[in-house]
C-alpha positions in Angstrom: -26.3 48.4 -33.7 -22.6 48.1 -32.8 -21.1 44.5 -32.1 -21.7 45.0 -28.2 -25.3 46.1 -28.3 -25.9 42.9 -30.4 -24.0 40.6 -28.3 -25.7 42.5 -24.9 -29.2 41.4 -26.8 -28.2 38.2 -27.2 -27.3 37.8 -23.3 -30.5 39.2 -21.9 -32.2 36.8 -24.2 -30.3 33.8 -22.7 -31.0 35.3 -19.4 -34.2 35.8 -20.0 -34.7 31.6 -20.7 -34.4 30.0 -17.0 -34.4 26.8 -18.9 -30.7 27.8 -20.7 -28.9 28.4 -16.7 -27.0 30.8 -18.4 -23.6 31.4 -17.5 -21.7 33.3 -19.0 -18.4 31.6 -17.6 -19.8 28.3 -19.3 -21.0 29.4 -22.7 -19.0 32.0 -24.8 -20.3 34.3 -27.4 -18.4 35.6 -30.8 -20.3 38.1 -33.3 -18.3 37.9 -36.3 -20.1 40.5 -38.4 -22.6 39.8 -41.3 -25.4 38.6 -38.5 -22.8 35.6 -37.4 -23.0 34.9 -34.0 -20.3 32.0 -32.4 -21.8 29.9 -29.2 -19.5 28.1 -27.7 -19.3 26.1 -24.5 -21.1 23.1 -22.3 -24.4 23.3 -21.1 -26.7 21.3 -19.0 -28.7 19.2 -21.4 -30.5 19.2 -24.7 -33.2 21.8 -23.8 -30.8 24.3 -22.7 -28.7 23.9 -26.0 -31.8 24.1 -28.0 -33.4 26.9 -26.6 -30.1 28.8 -25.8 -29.8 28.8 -30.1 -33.4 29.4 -30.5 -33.6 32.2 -28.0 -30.4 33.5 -29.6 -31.5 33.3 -33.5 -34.0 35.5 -32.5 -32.0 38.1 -31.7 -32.4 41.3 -34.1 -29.1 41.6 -36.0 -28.1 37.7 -35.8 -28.8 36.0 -39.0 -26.7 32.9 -38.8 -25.3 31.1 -35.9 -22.2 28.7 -35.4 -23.3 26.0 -32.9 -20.4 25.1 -30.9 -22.0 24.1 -27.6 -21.9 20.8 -26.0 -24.1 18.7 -23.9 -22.9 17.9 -20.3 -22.5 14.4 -20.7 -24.0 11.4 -18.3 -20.5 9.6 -18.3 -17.1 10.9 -19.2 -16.4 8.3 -21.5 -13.7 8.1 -23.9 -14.4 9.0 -28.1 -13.7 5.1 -28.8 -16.3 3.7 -26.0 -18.8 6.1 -27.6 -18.2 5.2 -31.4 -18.7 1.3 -30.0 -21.7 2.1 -28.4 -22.9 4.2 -30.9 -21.9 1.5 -33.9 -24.2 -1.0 -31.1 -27.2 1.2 -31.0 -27.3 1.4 -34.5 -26.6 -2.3 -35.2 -29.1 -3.7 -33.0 -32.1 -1.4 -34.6 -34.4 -3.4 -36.9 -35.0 -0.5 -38.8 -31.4 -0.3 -40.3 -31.1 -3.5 -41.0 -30.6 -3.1 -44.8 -28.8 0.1 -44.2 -25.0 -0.1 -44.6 -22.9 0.6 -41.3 -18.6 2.2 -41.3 -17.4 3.3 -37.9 -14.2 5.8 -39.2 -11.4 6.2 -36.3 -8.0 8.5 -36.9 -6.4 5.1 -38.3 -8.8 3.0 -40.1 -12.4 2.7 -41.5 -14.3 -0.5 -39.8 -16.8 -1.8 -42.4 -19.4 -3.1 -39.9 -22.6 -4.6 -42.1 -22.7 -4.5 -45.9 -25.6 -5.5 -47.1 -26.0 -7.2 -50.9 -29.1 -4.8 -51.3 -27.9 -1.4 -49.0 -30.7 0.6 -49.7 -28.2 3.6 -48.2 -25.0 3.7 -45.7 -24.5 5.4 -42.1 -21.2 6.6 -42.0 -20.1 7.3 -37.9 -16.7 9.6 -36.7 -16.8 11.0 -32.7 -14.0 13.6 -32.2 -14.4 15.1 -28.1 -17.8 13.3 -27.5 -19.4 14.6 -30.1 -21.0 12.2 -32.9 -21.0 12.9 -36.8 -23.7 10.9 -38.7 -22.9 11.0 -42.4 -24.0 9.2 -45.4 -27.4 8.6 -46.4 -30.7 7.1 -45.6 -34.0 6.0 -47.3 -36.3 8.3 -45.3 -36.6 11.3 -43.0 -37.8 8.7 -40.1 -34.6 7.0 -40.4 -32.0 10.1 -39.9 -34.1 11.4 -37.1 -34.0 8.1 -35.7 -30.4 7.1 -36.1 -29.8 10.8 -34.9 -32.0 10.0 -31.4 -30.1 6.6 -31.2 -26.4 8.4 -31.0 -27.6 10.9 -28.4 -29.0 8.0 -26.0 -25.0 7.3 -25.6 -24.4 8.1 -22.5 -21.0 9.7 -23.1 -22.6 12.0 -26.0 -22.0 15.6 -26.1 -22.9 16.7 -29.4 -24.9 14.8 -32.6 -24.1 16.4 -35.8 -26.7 14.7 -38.4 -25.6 15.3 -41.5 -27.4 12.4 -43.1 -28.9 12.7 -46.6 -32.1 11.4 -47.5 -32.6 9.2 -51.1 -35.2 9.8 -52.6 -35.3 12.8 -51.3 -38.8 13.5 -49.1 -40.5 17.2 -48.2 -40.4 17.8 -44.5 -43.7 18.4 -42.6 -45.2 18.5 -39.3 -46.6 15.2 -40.0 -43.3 13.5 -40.5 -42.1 15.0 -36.9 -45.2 14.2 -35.3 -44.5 10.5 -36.9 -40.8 10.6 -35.7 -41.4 12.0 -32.4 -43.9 8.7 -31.5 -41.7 6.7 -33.2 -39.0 7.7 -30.4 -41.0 7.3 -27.8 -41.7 4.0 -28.8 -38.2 3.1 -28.8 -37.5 4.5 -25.4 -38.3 1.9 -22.8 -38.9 3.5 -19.6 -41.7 5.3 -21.3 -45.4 4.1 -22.4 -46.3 6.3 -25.1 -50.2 4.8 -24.9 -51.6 7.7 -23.7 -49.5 10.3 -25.0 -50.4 12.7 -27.6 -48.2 14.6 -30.0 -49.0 17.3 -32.1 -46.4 19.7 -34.2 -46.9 23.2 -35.3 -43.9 25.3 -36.9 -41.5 23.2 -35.5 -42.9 23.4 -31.9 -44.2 20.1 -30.1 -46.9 19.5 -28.0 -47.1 16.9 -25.9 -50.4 15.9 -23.8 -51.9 13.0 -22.3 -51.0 11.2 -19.0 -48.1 8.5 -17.7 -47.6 7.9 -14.0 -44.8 9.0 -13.1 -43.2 12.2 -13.3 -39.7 10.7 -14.0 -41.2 9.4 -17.3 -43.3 12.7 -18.2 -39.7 14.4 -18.4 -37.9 11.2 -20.6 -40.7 11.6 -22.7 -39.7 15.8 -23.1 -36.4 14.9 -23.3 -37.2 12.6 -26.0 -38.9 14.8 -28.3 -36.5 17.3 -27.7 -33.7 15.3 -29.2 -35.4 14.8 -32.7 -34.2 16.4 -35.6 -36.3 19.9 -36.8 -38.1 20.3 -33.4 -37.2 23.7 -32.7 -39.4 23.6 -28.9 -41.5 21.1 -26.9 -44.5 22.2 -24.4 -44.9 19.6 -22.4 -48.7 19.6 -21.4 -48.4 16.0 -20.2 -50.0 15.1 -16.5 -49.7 12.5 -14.2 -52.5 10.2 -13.6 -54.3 7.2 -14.8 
């Protein structure tokens, strides 16, 4: 297939998601050669970035794909508002509490906590809204957590988790299942009580009831912003 016929696949594909609201003013496409296809541009939310690169990697002929799309973010904030309330958000959680904390700007390196005892160090940079997690962590729970944590910023466009994990630990659907109830139970506007999760291949499935249907789509959202989840059904219904 020429360059065209690849890059004509790739739009029908994003046409074919209604969930990506594909515009082809607002996101930009590059094939490079050797399968690597560019994205580049804002879209709506986290589903529509995540399935826009899903839909896309499945494209015959792209191998590899640069991710260079943003989030519309829910405020328009500034890169040093969101480094504070990203250096907050991780501050405040229980679970990094013997986790060493650096906020890096374009001038200095803030050395927020230090523990005696780190048992690892979270190492944060935001260039354009988008937030780079670096360092590393004593668990595959913590990086998908302090992952979660920067994209609740309100002025987030992008998290870029490049957090290590020491020892390192084999991934499994377990660990997501375990990650994505362990996000929900962070989130406070929903009651993950009733709320089953199960993973398979990367996809989630949520199921159970909540009573609102503001909350049923926080709790999608939610799972959708976890590290390794590739898709979420949400089979949730609103009830008891």
């Amino acid at each position: 297939m020429s360059f065209e016929d690849i890059l004509e696949r790739v739009r029908e594909a994003l046409n074919g998601e209604p969930r990506v609201g594909f515009d082809e003013n607002a996101i930009q496409m590059d094939y490079e050669g050797g399968g690597i296809l560019t994205l580049e541009g804002e879209v709506a939310d986290i589903v529509a970035k995540k399935l826009a690169l899903e839909r896309a990697a499945a494209v015959q002929g792209v191998s590899a794909i640069v991710d260079r799309l943003r989030v519309t973010p829910a405020s328009r904030d500034g890169d040093g508002l969101i480094r504070d309330h990203v250096r907050d958000a991780l501050l405040q959680e229980p679970a990094f509490q013997d986790i060493g904390l650096r906020v890096h700007t374009e001038r200095e390196t803030e050395v927020v906590r230090d523990p005696p005892l780190a048992c690892g160090s979270i190492e944060v940079r935001v260039a354009n809204g988008v937030v780079t997690l670096d360092g590393e962590v004593p668990s595959l729970s913590h990086k998908r957590l302090a992952g979660v944590l920067a994209w609740w910023v309100p002025g987030s466009r992008d998290v870029v988790n490049g957090l290590g994990v020491d020892p390192p630990e084999e991934d499994n659907e377990g660990e997501i299942a375990d990650a994505v109830r362990l996000v929900l139970e962070k989130d406070p506007f929903v009651n993950v009580s009733q709320i089953r999760i199960s993973v398979r291949n990367g996809v989630v499935t949520l199921s159970g009831y909540v009573p609102a249907e503001a909350e049923r789509e926080m709790a999608e959202c939610d799972a959708w912003y976890v590290f390794g989840v590739d898709e979420v059904i949400n089979a949730i219904e609103i009830g008891r």
